[in-house]
C-alpha positions in Angstrom: 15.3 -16.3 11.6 16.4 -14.2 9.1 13.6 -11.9 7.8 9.7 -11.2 9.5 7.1 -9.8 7.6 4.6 -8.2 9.6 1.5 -8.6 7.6 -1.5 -6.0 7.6 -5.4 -7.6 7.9 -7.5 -5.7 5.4 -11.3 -6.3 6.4 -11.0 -10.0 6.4 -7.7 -10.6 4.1 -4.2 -10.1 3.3 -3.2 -6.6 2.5 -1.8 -6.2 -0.5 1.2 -4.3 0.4 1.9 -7.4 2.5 2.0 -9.8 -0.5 4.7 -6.8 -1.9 6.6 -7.0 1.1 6.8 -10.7 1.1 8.2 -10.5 -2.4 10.6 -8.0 -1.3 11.6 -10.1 1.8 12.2 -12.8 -1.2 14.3 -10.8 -3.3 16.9 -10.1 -0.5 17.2 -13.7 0.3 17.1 -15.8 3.3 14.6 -17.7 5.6 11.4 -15.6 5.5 8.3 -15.8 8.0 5.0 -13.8 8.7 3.1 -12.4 11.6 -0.4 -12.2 11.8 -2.2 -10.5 14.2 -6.0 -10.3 15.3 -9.2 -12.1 15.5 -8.3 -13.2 11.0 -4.9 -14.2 12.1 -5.7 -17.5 11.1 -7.5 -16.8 8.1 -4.3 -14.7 7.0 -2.2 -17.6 7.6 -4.5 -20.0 5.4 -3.9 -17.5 2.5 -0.4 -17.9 2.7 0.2 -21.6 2.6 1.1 -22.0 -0.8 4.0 -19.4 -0.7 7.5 -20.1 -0.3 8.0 -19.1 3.4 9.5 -20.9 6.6 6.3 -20.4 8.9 3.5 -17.7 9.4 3.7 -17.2 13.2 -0.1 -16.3 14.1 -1.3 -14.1 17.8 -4.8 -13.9 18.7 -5.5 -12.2 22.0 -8.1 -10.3 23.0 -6.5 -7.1 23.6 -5.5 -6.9 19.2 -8.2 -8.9 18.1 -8.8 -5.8 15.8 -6.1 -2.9 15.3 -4.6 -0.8 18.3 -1.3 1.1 18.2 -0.1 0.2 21.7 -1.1 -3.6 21.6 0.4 -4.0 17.8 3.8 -2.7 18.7 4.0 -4.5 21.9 3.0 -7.8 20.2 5.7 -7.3 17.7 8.4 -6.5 20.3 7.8 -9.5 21.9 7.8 -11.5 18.5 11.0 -9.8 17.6 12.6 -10.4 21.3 12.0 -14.3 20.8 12.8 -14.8 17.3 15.8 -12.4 16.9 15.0 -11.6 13.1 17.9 -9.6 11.5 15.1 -7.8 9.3 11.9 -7.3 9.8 9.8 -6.1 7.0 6.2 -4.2 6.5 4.1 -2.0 3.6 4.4 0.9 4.1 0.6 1.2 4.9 -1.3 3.8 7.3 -0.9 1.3 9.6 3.0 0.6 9.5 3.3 4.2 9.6 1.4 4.6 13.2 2.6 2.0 15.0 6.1 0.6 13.6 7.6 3.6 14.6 7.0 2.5 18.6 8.8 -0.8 18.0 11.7 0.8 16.1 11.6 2.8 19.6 10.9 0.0 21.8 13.8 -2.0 21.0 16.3 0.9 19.8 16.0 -0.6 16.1 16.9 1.6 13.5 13.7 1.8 11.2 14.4 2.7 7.6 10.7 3.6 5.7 9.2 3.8 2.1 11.6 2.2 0.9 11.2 2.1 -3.1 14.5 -0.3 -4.2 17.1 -3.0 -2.6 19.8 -2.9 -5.1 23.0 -1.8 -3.4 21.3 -0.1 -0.3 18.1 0.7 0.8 17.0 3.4 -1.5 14.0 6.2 -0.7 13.1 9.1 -3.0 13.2 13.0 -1.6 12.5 15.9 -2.7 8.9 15.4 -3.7 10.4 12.4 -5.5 12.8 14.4 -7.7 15.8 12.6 -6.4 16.7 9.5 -4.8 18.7 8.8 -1.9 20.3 5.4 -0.8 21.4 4.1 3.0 23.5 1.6 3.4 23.8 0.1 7.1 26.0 -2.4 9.6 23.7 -3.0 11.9 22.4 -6.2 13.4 18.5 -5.5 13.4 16.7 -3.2 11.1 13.2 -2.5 10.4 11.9 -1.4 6.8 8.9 -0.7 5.6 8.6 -0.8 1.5 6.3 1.7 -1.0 3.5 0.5 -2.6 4.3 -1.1 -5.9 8.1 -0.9 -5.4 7.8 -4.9 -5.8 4.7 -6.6 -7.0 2.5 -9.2 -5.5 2.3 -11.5 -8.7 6.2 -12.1 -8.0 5.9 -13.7 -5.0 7.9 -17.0 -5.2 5.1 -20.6 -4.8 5.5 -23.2 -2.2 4.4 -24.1 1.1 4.6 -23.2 4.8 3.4 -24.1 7.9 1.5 -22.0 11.2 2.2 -21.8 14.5 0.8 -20.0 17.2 2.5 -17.4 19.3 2.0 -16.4 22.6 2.0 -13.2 24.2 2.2 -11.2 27.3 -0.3 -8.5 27.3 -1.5 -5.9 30.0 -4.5 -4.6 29.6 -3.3 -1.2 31.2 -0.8 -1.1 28.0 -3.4 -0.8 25.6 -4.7 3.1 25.7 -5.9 3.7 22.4 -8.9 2.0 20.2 -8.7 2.4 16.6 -11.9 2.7 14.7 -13.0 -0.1 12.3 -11.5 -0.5 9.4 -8.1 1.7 10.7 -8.3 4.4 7.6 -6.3 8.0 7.4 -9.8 9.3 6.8 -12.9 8.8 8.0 -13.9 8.2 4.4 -14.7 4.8 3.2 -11.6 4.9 0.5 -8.7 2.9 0.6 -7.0 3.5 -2.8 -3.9 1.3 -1.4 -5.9 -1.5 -1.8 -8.1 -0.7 -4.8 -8.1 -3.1 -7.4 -9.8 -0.7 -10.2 -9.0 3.2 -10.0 -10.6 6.1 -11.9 -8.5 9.4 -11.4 -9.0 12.8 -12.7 -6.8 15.8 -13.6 -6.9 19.2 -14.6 -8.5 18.1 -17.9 -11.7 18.1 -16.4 -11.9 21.8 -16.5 -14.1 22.4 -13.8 -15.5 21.0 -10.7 -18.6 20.6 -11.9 -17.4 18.1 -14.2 -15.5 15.5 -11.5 -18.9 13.9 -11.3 -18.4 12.0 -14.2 -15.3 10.2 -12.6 -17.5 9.4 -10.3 -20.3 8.1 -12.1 -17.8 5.7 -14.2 -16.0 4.4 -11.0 -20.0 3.4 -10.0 -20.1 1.7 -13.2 -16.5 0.0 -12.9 -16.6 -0.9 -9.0 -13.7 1.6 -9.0 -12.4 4.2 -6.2 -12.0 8.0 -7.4 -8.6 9.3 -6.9 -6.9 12.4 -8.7 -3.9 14.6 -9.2 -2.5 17.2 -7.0 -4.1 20.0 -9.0 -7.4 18.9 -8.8 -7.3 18.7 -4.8 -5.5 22.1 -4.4 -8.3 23.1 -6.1 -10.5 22.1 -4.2 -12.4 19.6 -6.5 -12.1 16.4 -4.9 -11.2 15.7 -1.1 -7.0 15.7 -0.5 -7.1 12.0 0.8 -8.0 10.7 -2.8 -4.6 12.6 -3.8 -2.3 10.1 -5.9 1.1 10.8 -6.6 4.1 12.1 -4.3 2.5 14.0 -1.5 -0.2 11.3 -2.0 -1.2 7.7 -2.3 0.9 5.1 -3.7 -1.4 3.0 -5.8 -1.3 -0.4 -7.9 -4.5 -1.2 -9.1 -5.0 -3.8 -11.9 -6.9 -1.0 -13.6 -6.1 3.0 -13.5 -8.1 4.9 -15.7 -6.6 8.2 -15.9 -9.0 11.2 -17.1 -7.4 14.5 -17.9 -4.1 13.6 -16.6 -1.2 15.1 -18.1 1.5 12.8 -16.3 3.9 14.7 -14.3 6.6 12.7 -12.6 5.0 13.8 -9.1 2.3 12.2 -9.9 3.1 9.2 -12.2 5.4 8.3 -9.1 2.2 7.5 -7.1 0.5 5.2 -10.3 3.5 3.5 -12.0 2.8 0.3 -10.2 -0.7 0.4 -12.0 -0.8 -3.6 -13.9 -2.9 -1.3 -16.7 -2.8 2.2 -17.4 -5.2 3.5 -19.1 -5.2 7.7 -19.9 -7.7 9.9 -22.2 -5.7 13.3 -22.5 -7.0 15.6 -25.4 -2.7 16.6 -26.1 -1.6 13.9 -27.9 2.2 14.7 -26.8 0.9 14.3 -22.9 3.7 12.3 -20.8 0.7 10.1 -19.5 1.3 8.4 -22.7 5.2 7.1 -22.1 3.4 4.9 -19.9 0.3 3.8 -20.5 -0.5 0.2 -21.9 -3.8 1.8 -23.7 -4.0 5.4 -24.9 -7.2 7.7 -26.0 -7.1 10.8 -27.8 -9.7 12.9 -27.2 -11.7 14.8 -25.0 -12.5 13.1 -22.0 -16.2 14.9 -21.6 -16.9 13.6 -24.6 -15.8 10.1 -24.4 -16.7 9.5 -20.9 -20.2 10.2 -21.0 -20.8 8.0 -24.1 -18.6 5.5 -22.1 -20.9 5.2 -19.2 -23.9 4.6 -21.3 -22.1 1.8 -23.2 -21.4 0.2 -19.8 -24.5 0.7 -18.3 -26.6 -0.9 -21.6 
């Protein structure tokens, strides 16, 4: 086996960070399979039939029907130990980032994370995302885990694949910790990795007092609330709707940005976004170099009237 994508189960269905890292596993080329894992392994496997992958190797047990640290990484050593992938591949979800780190550990893998680009090394960005760095490696096995949006899930290569089931080994002495249902950073019900429609506010709001109306559009759109960094150090919004470098990495199909001026810390968290959207009174705002629709205009104007048209 060449490459193992250990896919993520988000309430029922495939993450969307898994369908990136399966095009990235695509990209570098050779035989690629899945792992599911849980009581939806199955129903994760039927979602991936009509890609272009060798097999999606599914474990149920008892002990990871839903998500644990301890039984995860242990169900992926013993995958990895009997399949001897030379890469094995993750988003680089809240998930990923609690328990791949054990496996890396487990089986003295080197484990490189949010990762952003393949071409000529396995490239991260530092430095609040000012500068890139690239590692290049000889090793035999290596585990990575790829950024949200660094490869999109529309590129995914068609065709079909097969299931089988895996067996594992578990004792029930192993498995120490419970994670709470669905496994979030927060106990808040926002997951802005998976959001398909994002409204997110900046300093252009003006005042706190204000944010409400991001949130009485995104009850209008279906959408999450998320926002920049200046708006959480201010206190305005809670910090685990923060997009941008010391935040989220988003790709909606949809992000409406309100009052957003577009600084590269923060554009770097949104650039996946399918549609940008931005309403920025400064008509020279760098929000602008980037998104597909642009307003002019103030954005407590606009939005207000914007609602109502929806809402009639």
């Amino acid at each position: 086996m060449d490459i193992l994508v250990v896919l993520e189960d988000n309430r029922g269905t495939l993450h969307r960070m898994s369908k990136e890292a399966i095009a990235g596993a695509q990209q570098i080329g050779g035989s690629v399979s899945a792992l599911a894992i849980g009581a939806n392994a199955d129903a994760l496997a039927t979602e991936l039939f009509t890609l272009d992958l060798t097999e999606v190797i599914t474990v149920n047990h008892e002990l990871v029907s839903s998500y644990n640290a301890d039984g995860y990484a242990e169900v992926v050593r013993q995958v990895i130990d009997s399949e001897s992938p030379k890469t094995v591949i993750a988003g680089h979800s809240y998930q990923t980032r609690d328990f791949m780190p054990r496996v890396s550990a487990k089986l003295d893998i080197p484990f490189i994370p949010d990762i952003i680009s393949i071409e000529g090394g396995y490239t991260k960005q530092v430095l609040n995302a000012k500068l890139n760095a690239t590692v290049n490696t000889n090793v035999d096995q290596i585990i990575l885990s790829f950024q949200s949006a660094a490869f999109s899930d529309e590129s995914v290569v068609s065709g079909s694949c097969s299931a089988r089931s895996f067996e594992v080994n578990l004792d029930p002495s192993l498995v120490r910790a419970e994670s709470e249902e669905p496994f979030q950073e927060s106990t808040g019900d926002v997951d802005l990795e998976s959001a398909e429609l994002i409204v997110s506010v900046g300093r252009g709001m003006e005042k706190e007092e204000n944010v409400s109306l991001a949130f009485d559009l995104a009850k209008v759109l279906g959408a999450e609330v998320s926002a920049s960094r200046p708006v959480v150090d201010s206190g305005w919004v809670e910090p685990f709707r923060q997009v941008g470098s010391s935040g989220h990495n988003v790709a909606p199909k949809l992000y409406f940005s309100l009052g957003i001026s577009g600084a590269i810390q923060h554009v770097v968290g949104m650039k996946g976004s399918k549609n940008i959207l931005a309403i920025n009174k400064d008509p020279e705002a760098p929000i602008f170099e980037i998104a597909d629709y642009a307003v002019v205009g103030d954005v407590l104007e606009i939005v207000p009237k914007l609602i109502e048209a929806l809402q009639s």
